[in-house]
C-alpha positions as CSV (number, residue, x, y, z in Angstrom):
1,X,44.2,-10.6,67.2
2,X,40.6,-10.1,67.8
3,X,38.3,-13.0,67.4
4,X,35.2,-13.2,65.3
5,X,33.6,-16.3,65.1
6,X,31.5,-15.2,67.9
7,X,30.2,-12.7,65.7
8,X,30.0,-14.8,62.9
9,X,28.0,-17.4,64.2
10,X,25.4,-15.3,66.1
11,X,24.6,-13.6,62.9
12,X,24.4,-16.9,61.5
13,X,21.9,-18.2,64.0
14,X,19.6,-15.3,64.1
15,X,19.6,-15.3,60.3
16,X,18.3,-19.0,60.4
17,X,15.8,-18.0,63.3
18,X,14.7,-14.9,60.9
19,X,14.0,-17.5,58.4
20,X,12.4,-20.0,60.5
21,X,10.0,-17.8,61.9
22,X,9.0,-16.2,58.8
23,X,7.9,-19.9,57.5
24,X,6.3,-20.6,60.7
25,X,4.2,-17.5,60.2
26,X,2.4,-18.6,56.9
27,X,-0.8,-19.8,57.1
28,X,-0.5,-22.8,54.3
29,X,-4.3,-23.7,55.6
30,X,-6.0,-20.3,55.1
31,X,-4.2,-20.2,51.4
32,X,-5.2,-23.6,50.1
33,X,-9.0,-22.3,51.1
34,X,-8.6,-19.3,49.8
35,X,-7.3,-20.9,46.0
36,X,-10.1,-23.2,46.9
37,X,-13.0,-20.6,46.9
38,X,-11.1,-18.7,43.9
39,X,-10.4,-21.5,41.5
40,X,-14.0,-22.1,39.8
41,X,-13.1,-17.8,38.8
42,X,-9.9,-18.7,37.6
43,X,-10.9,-21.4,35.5
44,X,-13.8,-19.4,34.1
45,X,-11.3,-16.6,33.7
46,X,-9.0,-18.7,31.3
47,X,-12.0,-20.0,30.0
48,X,-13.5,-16.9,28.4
49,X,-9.8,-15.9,27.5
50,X,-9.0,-18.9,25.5
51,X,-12.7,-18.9,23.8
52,X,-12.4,-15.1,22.9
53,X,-8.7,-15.8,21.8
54,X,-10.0,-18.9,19.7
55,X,-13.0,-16.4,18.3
56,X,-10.7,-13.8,17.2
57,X,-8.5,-15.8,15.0
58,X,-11.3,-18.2,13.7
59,X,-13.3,-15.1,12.7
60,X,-10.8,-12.5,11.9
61,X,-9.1,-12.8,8.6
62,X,-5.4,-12.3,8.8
63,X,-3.6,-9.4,7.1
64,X,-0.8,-8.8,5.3
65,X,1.7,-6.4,4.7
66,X,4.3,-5.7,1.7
67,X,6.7,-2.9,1.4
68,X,9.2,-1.8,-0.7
69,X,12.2,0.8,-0.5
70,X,13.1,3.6,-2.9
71,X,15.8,5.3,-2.8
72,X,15.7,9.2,-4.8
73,X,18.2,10.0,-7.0
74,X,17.8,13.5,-6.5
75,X,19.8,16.0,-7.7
76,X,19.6,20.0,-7.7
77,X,18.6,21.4,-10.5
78,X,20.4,24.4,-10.1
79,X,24.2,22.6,-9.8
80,X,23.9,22.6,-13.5
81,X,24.5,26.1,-13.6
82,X,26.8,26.4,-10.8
83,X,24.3,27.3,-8.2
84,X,24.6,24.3,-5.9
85,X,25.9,26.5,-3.3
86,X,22.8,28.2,-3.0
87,X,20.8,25.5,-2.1
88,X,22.8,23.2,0.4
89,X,20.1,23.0,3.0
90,X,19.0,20.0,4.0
91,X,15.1,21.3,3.6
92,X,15.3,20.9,0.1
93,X,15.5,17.1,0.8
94,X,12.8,17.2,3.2
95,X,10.4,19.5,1.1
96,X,11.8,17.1,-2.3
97,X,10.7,13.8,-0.3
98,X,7.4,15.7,1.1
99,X,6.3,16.0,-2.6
100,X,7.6,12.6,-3.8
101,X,5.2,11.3,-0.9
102,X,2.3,13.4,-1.8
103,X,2.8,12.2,-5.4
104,X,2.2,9.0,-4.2
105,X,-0.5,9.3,-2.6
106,X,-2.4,11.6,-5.0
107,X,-5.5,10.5,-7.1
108,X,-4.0,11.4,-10.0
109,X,-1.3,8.5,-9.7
110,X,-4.2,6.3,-7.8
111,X,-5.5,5.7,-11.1
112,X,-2.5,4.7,-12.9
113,X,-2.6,2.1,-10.0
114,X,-5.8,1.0,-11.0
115,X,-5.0,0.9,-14.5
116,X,-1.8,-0.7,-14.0
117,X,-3.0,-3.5,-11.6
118,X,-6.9,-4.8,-12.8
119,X,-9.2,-4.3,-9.6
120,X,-12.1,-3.4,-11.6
121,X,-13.7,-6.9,-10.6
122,X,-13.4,-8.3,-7.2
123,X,-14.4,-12.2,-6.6
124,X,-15.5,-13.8,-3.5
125,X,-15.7,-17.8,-2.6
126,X,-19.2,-17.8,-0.1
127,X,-17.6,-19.5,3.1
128,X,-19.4,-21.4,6.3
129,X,-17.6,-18.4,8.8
130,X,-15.1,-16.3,6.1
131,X,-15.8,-15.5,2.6
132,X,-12.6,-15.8,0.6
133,X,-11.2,-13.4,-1.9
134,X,-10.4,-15.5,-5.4
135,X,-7.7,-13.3,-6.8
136,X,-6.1,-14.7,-9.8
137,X,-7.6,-17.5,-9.4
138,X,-11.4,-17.5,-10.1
139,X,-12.8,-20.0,-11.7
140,X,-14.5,-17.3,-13.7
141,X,-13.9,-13.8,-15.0
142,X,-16.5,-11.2,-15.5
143,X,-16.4,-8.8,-18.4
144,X,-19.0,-5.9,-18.2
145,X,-19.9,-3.3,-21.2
146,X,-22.3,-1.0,-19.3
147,X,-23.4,-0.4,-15.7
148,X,-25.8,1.5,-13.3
149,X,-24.8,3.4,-10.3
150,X,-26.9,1.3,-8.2
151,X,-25.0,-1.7,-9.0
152,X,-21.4,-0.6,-8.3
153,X,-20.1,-1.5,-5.1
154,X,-22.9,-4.5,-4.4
155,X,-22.4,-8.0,-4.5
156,X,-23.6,-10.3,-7.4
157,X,-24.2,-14.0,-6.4
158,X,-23.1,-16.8,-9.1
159,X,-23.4,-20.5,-8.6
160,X,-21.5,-22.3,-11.1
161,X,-24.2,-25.2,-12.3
162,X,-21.6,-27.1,-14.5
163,X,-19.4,-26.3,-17.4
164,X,-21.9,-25.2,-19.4
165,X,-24.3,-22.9,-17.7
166,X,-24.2,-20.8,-14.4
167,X,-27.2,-19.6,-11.8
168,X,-27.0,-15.3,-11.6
169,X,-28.7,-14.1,-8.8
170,X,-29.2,-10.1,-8.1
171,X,-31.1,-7.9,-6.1
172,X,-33.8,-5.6,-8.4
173,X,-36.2,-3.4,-7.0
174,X,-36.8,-5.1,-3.9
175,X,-36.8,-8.5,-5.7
176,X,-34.6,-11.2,-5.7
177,X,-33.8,-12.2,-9.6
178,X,-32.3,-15.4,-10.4
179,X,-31.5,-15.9,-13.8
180,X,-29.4,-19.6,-15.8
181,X,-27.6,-18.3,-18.7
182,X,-24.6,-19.8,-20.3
183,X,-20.7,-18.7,-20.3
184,X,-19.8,-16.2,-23.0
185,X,-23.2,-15.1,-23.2
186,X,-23.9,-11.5,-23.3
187,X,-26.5,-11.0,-20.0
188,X,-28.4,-7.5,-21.0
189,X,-30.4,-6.6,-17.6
190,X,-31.8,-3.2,-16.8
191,X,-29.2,-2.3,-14.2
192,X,-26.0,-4.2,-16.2
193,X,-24.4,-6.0,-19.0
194,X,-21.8,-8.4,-18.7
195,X,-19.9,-11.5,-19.7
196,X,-19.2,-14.2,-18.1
197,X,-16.9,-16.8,-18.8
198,X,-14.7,-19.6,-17.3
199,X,-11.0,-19.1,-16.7
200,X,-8.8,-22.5,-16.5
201,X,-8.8,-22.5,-12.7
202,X,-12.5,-24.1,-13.0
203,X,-12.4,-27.1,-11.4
204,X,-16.2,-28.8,-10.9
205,X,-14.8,-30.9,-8.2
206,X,-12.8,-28.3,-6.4
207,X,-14.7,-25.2,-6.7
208,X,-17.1,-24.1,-4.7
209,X,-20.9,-24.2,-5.2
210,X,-21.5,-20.3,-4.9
211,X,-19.2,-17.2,-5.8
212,X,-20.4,-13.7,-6.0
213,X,-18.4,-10.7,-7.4
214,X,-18.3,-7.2,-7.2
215,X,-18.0,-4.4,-9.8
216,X,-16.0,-1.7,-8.2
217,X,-16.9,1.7,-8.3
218,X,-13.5,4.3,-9.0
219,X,-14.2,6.4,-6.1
220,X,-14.3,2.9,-3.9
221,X,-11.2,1.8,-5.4
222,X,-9.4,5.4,-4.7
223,X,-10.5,4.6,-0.9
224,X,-9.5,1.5,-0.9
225,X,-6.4,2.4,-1.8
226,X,-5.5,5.4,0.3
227,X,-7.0,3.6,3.3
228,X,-4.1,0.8,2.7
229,X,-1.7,2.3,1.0
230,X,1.0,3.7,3.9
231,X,4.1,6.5,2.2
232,X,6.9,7.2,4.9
233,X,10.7,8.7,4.8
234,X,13.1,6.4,6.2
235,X,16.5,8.1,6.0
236,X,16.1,12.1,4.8
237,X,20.1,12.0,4.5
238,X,19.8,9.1,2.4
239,X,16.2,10.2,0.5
240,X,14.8,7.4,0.7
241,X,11.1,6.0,1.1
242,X,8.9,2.8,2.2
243,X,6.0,2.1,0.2
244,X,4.0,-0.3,1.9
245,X,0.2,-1.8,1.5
246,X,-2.0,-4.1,3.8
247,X,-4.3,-6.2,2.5
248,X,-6.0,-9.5,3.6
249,X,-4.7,-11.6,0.6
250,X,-0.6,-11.6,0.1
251,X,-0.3,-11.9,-3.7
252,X,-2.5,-8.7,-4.4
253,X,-0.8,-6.7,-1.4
254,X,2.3,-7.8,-3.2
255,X,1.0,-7.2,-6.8
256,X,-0.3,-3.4,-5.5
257,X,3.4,-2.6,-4.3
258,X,5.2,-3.8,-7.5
259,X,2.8,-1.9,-9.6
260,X,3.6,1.4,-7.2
261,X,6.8,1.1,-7.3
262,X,7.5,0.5,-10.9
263,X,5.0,3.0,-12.1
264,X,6.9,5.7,-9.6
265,X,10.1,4.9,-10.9
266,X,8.7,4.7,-14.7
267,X,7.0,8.3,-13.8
268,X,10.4,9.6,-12.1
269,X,12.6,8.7,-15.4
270,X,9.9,10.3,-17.7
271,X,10.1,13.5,-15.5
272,X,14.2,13.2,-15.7
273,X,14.0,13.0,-19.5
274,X,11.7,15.8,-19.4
275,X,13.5,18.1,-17.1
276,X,16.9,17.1,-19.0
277,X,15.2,17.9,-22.6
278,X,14.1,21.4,-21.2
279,X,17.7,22.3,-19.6
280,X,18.8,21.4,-23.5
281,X,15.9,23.5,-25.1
282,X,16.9,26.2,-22.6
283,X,20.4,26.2,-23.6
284,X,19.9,25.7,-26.9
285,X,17.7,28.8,-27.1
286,X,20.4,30.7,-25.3
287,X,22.9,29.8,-28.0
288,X,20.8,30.7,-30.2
289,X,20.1,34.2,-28.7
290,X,23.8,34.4,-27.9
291,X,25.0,33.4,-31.8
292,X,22.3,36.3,-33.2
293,X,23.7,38.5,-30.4
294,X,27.0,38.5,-31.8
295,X,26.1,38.2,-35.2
296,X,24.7,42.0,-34.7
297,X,27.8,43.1,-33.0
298,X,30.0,41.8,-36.0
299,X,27.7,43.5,-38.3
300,X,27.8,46.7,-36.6
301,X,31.6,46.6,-36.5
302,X,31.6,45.8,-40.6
303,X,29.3,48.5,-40.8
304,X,31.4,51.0,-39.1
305,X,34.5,50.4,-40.3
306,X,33.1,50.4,-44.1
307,X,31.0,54.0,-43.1
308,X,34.3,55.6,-41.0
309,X,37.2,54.3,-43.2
310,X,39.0,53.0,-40.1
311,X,39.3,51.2,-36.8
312,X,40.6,53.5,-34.9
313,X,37.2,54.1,-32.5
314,X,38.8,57.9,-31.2
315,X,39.5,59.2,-34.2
């Protein structure tokens, strides 16, 4: 029997030499200088990290996303009448969930959005670094009868004296207006008239010293919409779609989506009841060609048989 430990222990000494001679070979000296020399750029390094990490978040607003997940009940319209065959191919779920989407995302239903969910009126709390958008709970709510074009889209400054009056302060031909009316007073100016009056969220010791709102313009609100408002398929075998919308304040990301997805689904039953009421008209008139059809035939059949004396068509 042939005898390893020779072998055994040889490798295991030259391993431990390997390893003893690689350790002897590092220079600790020359790396503690070099850390040494490198560590004031490694602290700045973190440094301007941390401070441009710190200066994102502080100055960056954080933003929010809701979504919500419809799923299509749809059905050919030709397996009412037997033609189902016809149009298995899954295309038709593609190119059924291509228009859904484009619905969506059309003007047409971006106003119903609009209408639905009120964005005519935006308002902003004046921050030290961040303004803050007050919806649903502004102290005050802005009602306007007329407006110019140059004052859609711009902000309107309001500082909130007490409970009784209020400082408006526009930009007018190059000047700076500042006018003290009081709430529910009618403010008639050459560029606008509006309303302004205080909701129960007023608070004199809680709310802040200066607001400023913002009459929104449609066209801004259709961007604003389509520039947040995200339409994607998620399972074509299943037909169904996410509906999702970003925004930098939760409730109205939240609001937007409910109001999308209910007036879809309102819009999808209307179009069922419509498509179901003219598949009835259509049958209906059919019958109705079909009973006058027949009621010719049956004529024509009296007729003869009164004219010829008999049934007998050959003779």
């Amino acid at each position: 029997m042939k005898d390893n430990s020779y072998n055994t222990n040889f490798r295991k000494n030259m391993a431990d030499d390997d390893g003893d001679d690689f350790l002897s070979s590092i220079d600790y000296d020359k790396i503690f200088n070099v850390l040494k020399k490198g560590l004031p750029y490694i602290i700045v390094i973190l440094a301007i990290t941390n401070l441009l990490a710190y200066t994102y978040l502080r100055y960056t607003k954080p933003l929010y996303e809701s979504h919500s997940d419809l799923k299509l009940d749809i059905k050919n319209e030709a397996s009412g009448f037997g033609f189902d065959k016809l149009y298995s191919d899954n295309s038709q779920s593609f190119n059924r969930l291509s228009g859904e989407i484009e619905l969506i995302k059309s003007r047409l239903f971006y106003n119903k959005i609009i209408q639905a969910v009120d964005l005519n009126v935006n308002y902003f709390a004046h921050g030290k670094i961040l303004d803050d958008e007050r919806y649903q709970n502004s102290p005050f709510a802005v009602s306007f009868t007329a407006i110019s074009e140059g004052f859609y889209d711009r902000p309107i400054d309001v500082e909130l004296i007490d409970a009784n009056t209020y400082l408006l302060r526009y930009p007018y031909q190059g000047n700076l207006v500042e006018e003290t009316h009081t709430y529910g007073e009618q403010v008639a100016t050459p560029g606008f008239e509006i309303t302004l009056t205080l909701n129960q969220e007023y608070n004199a010791a809680l709310s802040a010293p200066t607001y400023y709102f913002i009459i929104n313009s449609e066209r801004a609100l259709q961007r604003y919409i389509s520039e947040n408002l995200t339409v994607q398929p998620i399972n074509l075998n299943a037909n169904t779609l996410r509906v999702s919308f970003t925004d930098h304040n939760r409730f109205k990301a939240r609001d937007l989506v409910n109001a999308i997805d209910t007036l879809y689904l309102n819009y999808t039953q209307e179009d069922k009841n419509r498509a179901t009421k003219q598949k009835i008209d259509f049958l209906d008139n059919q019958l109705s060609l079909t009973e006058l059809r027949l009621d010719r035939f049956e004529d024509y059949f009296e007729n003869f048989t009164i004219d010829n004396k008999s049934l007998n068509m050959e003779s």
